[in-house]
GUDREN-196045 format. One record per residue: residue number from 0; residue in one letter; z, y, x of N, C-alpha, C in turn. Coordinates in nm, 3 decimals, padded with zeros to 5 digits. Layout:
<rs>
  resi  resn     n.c3     n.c2     n.c1    ca.c3    ca.c2    ca.c1     c.c3     c.c2     c.c1
   NUM     A        Z        Y        X        Z        Y        X        Z        Y        X
...
</rs>
This chain:
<rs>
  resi  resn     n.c3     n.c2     n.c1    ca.c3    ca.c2    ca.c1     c.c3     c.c2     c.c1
     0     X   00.000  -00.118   00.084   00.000   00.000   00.000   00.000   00.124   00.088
     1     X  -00.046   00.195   00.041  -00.047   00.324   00.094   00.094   00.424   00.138
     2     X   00.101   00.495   00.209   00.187   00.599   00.218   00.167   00.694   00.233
     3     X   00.166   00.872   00.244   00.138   00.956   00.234   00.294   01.036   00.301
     4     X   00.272   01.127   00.389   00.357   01.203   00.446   00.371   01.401   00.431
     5     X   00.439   01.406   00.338   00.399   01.545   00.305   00.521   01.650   00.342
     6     X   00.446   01.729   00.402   00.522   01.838   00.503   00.470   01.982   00.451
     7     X   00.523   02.085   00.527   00.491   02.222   00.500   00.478   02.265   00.421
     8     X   00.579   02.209   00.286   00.573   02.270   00.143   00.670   02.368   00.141
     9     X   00.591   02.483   00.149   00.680   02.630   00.171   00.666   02.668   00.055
    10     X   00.560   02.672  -00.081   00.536   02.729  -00.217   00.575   02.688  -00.344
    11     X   00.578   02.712  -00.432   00.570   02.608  -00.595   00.465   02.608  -00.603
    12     X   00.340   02.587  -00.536   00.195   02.549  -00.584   00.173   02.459  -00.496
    13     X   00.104   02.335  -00.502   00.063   02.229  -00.459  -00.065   02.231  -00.373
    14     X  -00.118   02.360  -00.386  -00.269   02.357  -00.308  -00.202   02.481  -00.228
    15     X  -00.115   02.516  -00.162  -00.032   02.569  -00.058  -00.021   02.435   00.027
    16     X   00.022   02.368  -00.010   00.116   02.274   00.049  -00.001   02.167   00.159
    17     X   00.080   02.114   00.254   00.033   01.995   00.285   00.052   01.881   00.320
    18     X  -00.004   01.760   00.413   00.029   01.646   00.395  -00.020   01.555   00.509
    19     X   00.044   01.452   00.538  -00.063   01.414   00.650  -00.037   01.239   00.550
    20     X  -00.169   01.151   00.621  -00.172   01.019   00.565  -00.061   00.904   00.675
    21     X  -00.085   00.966   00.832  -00.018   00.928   00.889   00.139   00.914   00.863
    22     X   00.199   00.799   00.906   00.373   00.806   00.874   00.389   00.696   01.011
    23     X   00.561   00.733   00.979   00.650   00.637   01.042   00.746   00.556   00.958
    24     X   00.720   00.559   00.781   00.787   00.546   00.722   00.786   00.419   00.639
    25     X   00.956   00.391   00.598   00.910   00.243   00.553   00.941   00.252   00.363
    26     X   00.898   00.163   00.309   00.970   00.193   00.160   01.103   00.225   00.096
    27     X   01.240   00.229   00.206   01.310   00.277   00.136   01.349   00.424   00.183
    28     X   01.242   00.508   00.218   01.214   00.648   00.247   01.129   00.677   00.130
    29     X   01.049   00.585   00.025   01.025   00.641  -00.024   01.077   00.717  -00.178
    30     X   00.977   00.868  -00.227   01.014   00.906  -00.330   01.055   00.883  -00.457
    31     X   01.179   00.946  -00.533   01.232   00.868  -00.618   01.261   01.021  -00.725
    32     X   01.146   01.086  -00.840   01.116   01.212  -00.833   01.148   01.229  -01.040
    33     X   01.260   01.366  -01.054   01.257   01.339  -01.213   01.238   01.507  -01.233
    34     X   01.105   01.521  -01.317   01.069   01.644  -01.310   01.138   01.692  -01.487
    35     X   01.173   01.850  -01.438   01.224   01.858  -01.565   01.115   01.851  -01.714
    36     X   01.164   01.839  -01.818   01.063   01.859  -01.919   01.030   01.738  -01.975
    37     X   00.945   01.694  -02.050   00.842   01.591  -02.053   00.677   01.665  -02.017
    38     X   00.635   01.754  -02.015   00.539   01.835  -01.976   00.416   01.763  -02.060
    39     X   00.301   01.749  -02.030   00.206   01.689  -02.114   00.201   01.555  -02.114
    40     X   00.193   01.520  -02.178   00.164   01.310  -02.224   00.048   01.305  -02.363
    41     X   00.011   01.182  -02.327  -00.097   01.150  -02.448  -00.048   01.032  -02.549
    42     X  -00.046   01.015  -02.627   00.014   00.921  -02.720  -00.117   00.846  -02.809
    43     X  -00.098   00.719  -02.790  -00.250   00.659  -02.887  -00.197   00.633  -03.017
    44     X  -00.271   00.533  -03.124  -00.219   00.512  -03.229  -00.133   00.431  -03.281
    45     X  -00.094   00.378  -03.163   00.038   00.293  -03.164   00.127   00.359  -03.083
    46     X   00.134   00.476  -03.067   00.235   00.560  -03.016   00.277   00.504  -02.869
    47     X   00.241   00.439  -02.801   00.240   00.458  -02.655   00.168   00.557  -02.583
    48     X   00.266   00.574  -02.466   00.248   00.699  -02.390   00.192   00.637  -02.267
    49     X   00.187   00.575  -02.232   00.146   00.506  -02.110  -00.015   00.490  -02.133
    50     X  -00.085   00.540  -02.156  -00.256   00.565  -02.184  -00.351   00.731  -02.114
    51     X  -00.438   00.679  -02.110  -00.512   00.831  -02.047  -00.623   00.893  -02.145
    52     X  -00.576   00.829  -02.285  -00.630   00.913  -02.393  -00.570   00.894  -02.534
    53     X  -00.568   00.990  -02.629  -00.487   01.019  -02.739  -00.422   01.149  -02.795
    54     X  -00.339   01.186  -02.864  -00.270   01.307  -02.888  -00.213   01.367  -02.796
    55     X  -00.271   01.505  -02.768  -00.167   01.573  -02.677  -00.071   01.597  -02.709
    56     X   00.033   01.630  -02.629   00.151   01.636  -02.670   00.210   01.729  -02.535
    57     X   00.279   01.832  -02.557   00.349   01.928  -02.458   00.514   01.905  -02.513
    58     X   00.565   01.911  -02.426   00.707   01.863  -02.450   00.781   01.809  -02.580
    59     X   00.679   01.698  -02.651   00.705   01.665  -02.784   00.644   01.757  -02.886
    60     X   00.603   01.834  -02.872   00.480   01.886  -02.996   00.317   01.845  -02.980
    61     X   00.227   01.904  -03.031   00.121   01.897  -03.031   00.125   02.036  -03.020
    62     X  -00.081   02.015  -02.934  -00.099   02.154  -02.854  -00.244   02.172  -03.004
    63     X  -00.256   02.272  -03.044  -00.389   02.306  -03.140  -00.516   02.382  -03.095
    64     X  -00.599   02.324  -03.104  -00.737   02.346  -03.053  -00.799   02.521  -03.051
    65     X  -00.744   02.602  -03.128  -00.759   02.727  -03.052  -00.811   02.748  -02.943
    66     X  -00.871   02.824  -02.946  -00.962   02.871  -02.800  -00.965   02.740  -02.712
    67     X  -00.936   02.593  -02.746  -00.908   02.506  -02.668  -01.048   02.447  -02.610
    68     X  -01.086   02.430  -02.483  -01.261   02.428  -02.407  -01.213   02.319  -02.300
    69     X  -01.337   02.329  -02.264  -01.389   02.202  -02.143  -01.292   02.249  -01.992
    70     X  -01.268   02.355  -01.989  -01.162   02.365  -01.861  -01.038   02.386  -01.941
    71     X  -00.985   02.374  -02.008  -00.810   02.336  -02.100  -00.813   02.184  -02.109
    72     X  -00.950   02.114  -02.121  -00.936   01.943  -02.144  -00.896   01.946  -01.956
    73     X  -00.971   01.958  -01.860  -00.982   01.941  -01.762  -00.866   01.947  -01.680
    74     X  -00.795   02.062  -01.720  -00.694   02.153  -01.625  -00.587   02.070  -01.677
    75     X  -00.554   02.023  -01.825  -00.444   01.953  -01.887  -00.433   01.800  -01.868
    76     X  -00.585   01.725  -01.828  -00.611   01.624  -01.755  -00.566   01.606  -01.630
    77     X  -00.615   01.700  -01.546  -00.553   01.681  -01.383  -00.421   01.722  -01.395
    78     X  -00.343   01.794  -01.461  -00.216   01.815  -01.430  -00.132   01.686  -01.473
    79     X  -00.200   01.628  -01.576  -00.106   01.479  -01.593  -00.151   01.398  -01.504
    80     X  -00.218   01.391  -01.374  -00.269   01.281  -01.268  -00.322   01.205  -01.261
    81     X  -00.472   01.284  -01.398  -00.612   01.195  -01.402  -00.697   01.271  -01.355
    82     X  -00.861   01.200  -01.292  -00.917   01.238  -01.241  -01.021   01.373  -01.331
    83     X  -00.962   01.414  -01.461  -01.022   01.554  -01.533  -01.033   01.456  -01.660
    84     X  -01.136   01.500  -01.782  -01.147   01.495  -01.880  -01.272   01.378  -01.824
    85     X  -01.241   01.291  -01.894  -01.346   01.149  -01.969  -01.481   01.230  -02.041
    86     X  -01.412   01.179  -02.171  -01.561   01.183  -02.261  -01.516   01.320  -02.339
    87     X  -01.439   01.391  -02.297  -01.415   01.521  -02.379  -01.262   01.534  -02.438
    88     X  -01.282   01.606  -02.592  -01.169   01.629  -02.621  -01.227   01.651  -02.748
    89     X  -01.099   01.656  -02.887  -01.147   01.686  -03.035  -01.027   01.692  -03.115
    90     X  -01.050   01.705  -03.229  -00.945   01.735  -03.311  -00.995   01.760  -03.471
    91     X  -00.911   01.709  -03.566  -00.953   01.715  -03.718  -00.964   01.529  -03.721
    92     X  -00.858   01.491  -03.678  -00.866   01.270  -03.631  -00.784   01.279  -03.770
    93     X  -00.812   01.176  -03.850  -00.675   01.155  -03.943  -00.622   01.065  -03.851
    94     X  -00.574   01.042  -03.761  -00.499   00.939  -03.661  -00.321   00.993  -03.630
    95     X  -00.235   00.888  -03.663  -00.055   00.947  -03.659  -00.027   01.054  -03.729
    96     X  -00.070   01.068  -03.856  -00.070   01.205  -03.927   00.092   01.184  -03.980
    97     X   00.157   01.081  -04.019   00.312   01.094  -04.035   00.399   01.133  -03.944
    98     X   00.343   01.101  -03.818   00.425   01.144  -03.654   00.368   01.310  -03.660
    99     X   00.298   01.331  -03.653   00.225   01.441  -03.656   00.317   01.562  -03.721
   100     X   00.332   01.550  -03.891   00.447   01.589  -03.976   00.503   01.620  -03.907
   101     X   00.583   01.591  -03.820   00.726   01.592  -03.803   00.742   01.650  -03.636
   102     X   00.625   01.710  -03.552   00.614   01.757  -03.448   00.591   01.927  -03.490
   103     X   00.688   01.967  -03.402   00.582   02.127  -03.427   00.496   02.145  -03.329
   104     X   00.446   02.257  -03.361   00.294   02.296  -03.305   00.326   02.341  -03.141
   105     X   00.356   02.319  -03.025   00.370   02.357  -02.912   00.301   02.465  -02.828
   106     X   00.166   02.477  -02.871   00.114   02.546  -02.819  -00.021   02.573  -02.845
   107     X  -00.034   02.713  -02.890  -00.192   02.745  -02.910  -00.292   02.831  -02.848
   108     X  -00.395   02.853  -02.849  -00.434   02.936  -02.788  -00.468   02.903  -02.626
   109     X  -00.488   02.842  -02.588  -00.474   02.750  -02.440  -00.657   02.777  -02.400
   110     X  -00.599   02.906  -02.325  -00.722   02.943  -02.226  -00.768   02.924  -02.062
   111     X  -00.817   02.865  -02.025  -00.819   02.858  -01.863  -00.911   02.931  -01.823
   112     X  -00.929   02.989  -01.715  -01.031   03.031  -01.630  -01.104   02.963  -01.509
   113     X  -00.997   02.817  -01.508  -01.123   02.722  -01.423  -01.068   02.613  -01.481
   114     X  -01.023   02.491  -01.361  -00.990   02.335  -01.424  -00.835   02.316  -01.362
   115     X  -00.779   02.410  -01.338  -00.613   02.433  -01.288  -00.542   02.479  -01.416
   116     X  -00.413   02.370  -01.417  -00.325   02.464  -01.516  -00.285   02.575  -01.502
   117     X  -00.261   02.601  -01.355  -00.211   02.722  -01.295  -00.330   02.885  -01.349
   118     X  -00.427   02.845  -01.401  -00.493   02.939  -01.393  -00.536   02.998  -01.571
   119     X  -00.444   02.881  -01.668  -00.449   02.899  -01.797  -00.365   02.979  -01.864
   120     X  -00.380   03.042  -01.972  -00.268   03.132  -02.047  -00.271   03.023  -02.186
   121     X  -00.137   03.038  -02.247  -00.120   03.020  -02.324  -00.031   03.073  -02.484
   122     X   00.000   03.010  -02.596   00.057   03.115  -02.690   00.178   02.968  -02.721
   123     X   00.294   03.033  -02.724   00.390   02.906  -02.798   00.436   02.978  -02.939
   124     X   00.347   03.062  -03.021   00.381   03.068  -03.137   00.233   03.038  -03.180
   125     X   00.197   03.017  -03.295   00.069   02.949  -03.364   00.039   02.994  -03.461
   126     X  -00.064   02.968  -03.506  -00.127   03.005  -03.665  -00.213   02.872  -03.667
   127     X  -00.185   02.765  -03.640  -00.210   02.605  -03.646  -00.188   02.536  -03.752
   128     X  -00.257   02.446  -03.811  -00.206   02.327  -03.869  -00.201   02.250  -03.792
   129     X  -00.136   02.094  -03.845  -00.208   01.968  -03.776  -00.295   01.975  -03.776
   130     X  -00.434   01.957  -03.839  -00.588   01.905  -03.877  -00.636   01.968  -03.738
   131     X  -00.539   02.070  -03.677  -00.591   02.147  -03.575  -00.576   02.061  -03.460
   132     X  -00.494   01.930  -03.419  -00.412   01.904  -03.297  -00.524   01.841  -03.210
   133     X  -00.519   01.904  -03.086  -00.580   01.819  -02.969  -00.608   01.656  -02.952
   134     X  -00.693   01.619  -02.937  -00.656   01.453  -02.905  -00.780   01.478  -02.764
   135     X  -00.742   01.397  -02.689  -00.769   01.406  -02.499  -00.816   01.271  -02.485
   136     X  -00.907   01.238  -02.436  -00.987   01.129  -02.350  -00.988   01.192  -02.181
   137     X  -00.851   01.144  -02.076  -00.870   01.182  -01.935  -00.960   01.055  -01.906
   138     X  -01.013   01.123  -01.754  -01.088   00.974  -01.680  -00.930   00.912  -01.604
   139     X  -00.969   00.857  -01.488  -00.861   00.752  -01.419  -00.782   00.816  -01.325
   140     X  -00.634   00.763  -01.348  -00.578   00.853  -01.266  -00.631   00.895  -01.123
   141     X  -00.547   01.006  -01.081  -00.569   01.035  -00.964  -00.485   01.108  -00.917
   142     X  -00.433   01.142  -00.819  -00.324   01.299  -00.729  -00.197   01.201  -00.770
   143     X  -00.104   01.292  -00.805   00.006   01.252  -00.829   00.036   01.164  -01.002
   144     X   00.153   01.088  -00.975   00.177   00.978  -01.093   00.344   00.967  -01.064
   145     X   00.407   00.954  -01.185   00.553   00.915  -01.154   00.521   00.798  -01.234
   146     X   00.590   00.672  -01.190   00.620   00.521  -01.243   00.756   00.498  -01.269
   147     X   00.782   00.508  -01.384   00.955   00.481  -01.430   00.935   00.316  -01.433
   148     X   01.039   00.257  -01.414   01.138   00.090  -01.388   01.025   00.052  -01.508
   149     X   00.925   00.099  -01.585   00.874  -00.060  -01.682   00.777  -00.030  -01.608
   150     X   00.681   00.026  -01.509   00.555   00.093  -01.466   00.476   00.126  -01.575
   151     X   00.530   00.210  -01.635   00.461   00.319  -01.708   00.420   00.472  -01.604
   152     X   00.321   00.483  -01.619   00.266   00.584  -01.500   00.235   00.729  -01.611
   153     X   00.293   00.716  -01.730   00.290   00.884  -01.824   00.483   00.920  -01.820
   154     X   00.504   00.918  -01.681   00.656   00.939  -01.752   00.695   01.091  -01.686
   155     X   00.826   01.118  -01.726   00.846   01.235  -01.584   00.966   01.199  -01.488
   156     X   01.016   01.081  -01.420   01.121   01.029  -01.346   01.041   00.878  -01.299
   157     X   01.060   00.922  -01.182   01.037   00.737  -01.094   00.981   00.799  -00.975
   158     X   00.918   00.644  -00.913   00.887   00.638  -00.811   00.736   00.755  -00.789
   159     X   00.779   00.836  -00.734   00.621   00.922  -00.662   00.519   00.900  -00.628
   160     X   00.384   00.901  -00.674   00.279   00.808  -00.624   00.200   00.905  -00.636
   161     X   00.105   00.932  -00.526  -00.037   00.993  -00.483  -00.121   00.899  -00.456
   162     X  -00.243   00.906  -00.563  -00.341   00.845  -00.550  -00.280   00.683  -00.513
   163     X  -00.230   00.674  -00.612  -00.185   00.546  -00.544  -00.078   00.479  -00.464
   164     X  -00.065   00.561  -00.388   00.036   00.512  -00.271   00.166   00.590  -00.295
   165     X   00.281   00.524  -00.229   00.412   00.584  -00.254   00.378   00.707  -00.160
   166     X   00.530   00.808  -00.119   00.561   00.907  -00.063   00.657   00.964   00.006
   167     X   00.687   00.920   00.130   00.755   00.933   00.224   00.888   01.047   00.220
   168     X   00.976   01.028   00.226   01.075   01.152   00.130   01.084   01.232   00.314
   169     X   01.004   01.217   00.455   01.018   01.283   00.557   00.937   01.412   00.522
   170     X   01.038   01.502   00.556   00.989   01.660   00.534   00.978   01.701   00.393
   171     X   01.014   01.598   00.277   01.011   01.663   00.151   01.144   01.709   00.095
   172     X   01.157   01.862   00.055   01.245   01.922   00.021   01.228   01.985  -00.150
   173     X   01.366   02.051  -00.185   01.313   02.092  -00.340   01.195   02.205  -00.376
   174     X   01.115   02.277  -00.225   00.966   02.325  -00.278   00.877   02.198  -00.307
   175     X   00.862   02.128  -00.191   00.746   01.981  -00.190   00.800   01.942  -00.425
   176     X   00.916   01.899  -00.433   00.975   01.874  -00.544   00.925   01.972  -00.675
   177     X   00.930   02.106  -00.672   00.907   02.161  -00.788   00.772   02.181  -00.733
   178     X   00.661   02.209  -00.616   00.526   02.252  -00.643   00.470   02.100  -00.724
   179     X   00.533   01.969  -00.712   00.449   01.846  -00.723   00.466   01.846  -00.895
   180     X   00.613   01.873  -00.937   00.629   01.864  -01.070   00.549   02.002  -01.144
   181     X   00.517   02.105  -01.072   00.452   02.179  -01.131   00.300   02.158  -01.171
   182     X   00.229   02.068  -01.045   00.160   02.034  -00.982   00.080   01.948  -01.169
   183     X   00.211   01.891  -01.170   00.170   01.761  -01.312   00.195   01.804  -01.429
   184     X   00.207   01.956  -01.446   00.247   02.013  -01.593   00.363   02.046  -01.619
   185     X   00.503   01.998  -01.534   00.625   02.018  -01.610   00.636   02.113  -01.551
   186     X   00.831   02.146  -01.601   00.800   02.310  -01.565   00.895   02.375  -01.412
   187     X   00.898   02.226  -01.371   01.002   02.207  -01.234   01.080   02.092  -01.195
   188     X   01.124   02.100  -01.120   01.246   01.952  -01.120   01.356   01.970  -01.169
   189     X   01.382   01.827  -01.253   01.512   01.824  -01.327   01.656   01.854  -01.275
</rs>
């Protein structure tokens, strides 16, 4: 398996930061990472979260398609630690409409100016229905992934994984910690 050695995280942004592939390190150096929030997850129609397409969902609500475009699928894709948007994005599904009920609206209005979350605005008050809610098709993961004890790879606590490979806790401090959790949507470390 892979390892990854990440150093010189002086910022809360992740494309500051860097990393080398080289290590000296063995697995029980590696990362063990619980970001605050639940930040974005996708939920299918059997309500598992462990999938890379389904209902968006921002810290337990649904996000509504407002101004919602091909760099908001993208930017909300890579920040959960897939390789961008699949086959798109849509909304008006009769799909979990009783779960649905019972979520409020999290966020509307979700504008980006490229395929970074970092570069999107958003509104957390709405003029939404459901009929409005996001549903997300990401492609395959990629960048960063947390794996909680069942290996579910949509969580926000576990083991640290880039592209795959664990992550060496040499030289990682609480910037490396909040740019990575920022990195994946939440809104810092727990």
């Amino acid at each position: 398996m892979r390892k990854f050695l990440l150093s010189v995280m002086t910022h809360l942004n992740w494309s500051a930061c860097s990393y080398s592939t080289s290590h000296n390190c063995g697995h029980s150096e590696d990362v063990f990472l619980q970001c605050g929030g639940e930040g974005f997850t996708l939920m299918d129609e059997n309500l598992n979260t462990n999938t890379n397409s389904g209902l968006l969902l921002y810290y337990g609500g649904t996000v509504c398609d407002d101004s919602f475009d091909q760099n908001a699928a993208d930017a909300i894709c890579s920040a959960m630690g897939f390789s961008g948007v699949n086959s798109g994005y849509t909304s008006g599904i009769s799909v979990l409409e009783d779960f649905r009920a019972d979520r409020l609206i999290a966020l509307d209005d979700v504008t980006c100016g490229s395929s970074y979350w970092s570069a999107c605005s958003y509104s957390t008050s709405h003029n939404c229905g459901h009929s409005e809610d996001v549903f997300l098709q990401c492609g395959g993961y990629q960048g960063f992934t947390l794996m909680d004890v069942y290996q579910n790879t949509n969580a926000n606590s576990g083991l640290l994984l880039y592209y795959g490979g664990t992550v060496c806790d040499d030289s990682f401090d609480q910037n490396a910690a909040d740019a990575i959790c920022s990195a994946m949507g939440f809104s810092g470390v727990n």
